[in-house]
C-alpha positions in Angstrom: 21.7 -87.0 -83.9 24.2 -84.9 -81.8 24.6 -81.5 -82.1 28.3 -82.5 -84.0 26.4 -85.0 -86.4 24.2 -81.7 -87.0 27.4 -79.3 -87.7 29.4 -81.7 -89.8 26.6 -82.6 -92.4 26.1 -78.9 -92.6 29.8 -78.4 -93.4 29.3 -81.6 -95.6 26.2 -79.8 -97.5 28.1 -76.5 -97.7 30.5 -78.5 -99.7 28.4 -80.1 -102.0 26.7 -77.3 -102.7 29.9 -75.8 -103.7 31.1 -78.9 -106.0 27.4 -78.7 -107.7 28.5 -75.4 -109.3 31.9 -76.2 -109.6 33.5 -73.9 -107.1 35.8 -74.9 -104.1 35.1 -76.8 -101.6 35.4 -73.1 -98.8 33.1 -71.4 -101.6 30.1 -71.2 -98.8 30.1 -69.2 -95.7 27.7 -69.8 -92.9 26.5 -66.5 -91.6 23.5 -67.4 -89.5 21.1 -70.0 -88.5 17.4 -69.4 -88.2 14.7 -71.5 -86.7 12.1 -72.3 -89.1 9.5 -72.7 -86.0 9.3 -72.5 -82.6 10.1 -76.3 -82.1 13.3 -75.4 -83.6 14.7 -72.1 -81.7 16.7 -74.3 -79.2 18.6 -76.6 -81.9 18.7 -73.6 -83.8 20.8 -71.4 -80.5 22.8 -74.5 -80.0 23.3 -74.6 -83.6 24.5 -71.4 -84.2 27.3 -71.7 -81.5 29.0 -74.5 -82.9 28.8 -72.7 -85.8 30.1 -69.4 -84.7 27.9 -67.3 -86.4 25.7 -64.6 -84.7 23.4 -66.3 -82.3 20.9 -65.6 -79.7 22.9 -68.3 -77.6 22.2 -70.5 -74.9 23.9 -68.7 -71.9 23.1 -65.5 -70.1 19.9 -63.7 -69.9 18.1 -65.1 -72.6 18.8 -69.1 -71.7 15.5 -69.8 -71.4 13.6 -67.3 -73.7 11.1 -69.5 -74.9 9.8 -70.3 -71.2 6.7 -67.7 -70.9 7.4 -67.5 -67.2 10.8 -65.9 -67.8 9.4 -63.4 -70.3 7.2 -61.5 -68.2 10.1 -61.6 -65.8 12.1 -59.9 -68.5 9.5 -57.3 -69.2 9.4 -56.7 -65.3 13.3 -56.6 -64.8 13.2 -54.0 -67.9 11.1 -51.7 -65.7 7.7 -52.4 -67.4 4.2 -53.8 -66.4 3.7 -57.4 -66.6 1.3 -59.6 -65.6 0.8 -61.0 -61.6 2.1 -64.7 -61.8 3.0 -67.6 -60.4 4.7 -70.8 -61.6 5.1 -74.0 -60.3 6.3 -77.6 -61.0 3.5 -79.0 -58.3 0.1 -77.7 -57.2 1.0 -76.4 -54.2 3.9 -73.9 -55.7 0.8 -71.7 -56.9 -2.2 -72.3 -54.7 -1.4 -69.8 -53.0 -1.3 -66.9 -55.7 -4.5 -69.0 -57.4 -6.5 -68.6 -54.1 -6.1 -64.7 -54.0 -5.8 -64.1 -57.3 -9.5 -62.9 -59.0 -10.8 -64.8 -61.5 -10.7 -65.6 -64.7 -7.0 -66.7 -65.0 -4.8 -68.3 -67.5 -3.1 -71.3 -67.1 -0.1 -72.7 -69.5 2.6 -74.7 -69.7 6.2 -72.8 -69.4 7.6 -74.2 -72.9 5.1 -74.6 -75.6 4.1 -73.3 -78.7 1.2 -70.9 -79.6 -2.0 -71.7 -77.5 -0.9 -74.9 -76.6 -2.5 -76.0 -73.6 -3.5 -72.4 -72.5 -6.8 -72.2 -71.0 -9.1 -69.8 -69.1 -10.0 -71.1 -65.9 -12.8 -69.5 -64.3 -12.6 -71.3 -60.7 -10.3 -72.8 -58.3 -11.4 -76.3 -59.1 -11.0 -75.7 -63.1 -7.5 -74.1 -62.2 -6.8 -77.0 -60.5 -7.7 -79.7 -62.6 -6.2 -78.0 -66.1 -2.7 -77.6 -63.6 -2.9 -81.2 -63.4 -3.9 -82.2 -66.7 -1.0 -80.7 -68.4 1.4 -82.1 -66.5 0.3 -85.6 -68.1 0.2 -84.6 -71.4 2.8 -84.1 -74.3 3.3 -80.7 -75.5 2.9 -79.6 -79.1 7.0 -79.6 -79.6 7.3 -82.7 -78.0 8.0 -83.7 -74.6 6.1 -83.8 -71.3 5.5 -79.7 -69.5 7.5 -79.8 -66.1 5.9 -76.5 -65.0 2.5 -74.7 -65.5 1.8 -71.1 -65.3 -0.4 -69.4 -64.1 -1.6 -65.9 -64.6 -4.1 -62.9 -64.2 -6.2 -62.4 -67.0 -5.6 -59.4 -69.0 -9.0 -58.5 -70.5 -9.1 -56.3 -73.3 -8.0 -55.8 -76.5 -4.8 -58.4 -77.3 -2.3 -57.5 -80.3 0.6 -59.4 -81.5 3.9 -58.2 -82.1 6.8 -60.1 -84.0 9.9 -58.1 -83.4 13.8 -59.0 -84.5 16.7 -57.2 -83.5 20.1 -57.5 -84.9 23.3 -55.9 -83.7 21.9 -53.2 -82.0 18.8 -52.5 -84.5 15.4 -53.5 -84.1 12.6 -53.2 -86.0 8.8 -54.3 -85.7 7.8 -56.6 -88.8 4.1 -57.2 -88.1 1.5 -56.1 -85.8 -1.8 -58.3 -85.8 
């Protein structure tokens, strides 16, 4: 499917949804498009656009908001701690940072989903190796990781926050 295959059987569903209850064919409006998981959030941004409804886009600062890498950067740039990092498409992009770096550290791919493929590595060698390994193998949304992360670990208590924001207004709807 292209992403206009994908907008005009949504236009084509509006409408049939409208003819099932006998109203015209414009009846519908499409105000928003939401992701119904994380393997969606990119189709869903692209989405959105073509559709012209309110959209977290795919342009600007939040082009690659799923990449955990670009988060903490976020959080940095926004004048707040974040965690000591480094990223890398090839081994030698973060050996440095993994050979000064104390450990335990955490290593994950850039663009997953949930705790896929993050590990605690408590040496060089086991840093090394996981770095390896999940370059070779598919993520949990599909596809192959093209970077790995790698990071201090944060010990202590960890809490989850899901957050959304609309137009200006945000507000916190769990904490776990």
């Amino acid at each position: 499917w292209s992403l206009d295959d994908l907008v005009r059987a949504v236009d084509q569903a509006k409408v049939r949804a409208a003819r099932k209850i006998g109203k015209p064919d414009d009846y519908y409006t499409i105000v928003g498009c939401i992701a119904g998981g994380e393997a969606g959030v990119d189709v869903a941004d692209s989405l959105s656009e073509q559709l012209g409804v309110l959209s977290n886009g795919t342009k600007g600062d939040f082009v690659n908001r799923r990449d955990k890498r670009v988060q903490q950067e976020l959080v940095r740039d926004a004048g707040l701690r974040a965690v000591r990092q480094a990223c890398g498409e090839t081994f030698e992009d973060v050996e440095e940072f993994l050979r000064s770096e104390q450990f335990p550290v955490v290593l994950k791919p850039t663009d997953s989903a949930g705790s896929d493929g993050v590990k605690l590595c408590h040496s060089f060698e086991q840093a090394k190796e996981h770095f390896h390994h999940l370059l070779t193998v598919e993520a949990v949304n599909g596809g192959y990781n093209t970077q790995v992360l790698c990071q201090e670990f944060l010990q202590g208590k960890e809490y989850v926050v899901d957050h959304v924001s609309r137009n200006g207004v945000h507000k916190t709807m769990m904490v776990w």
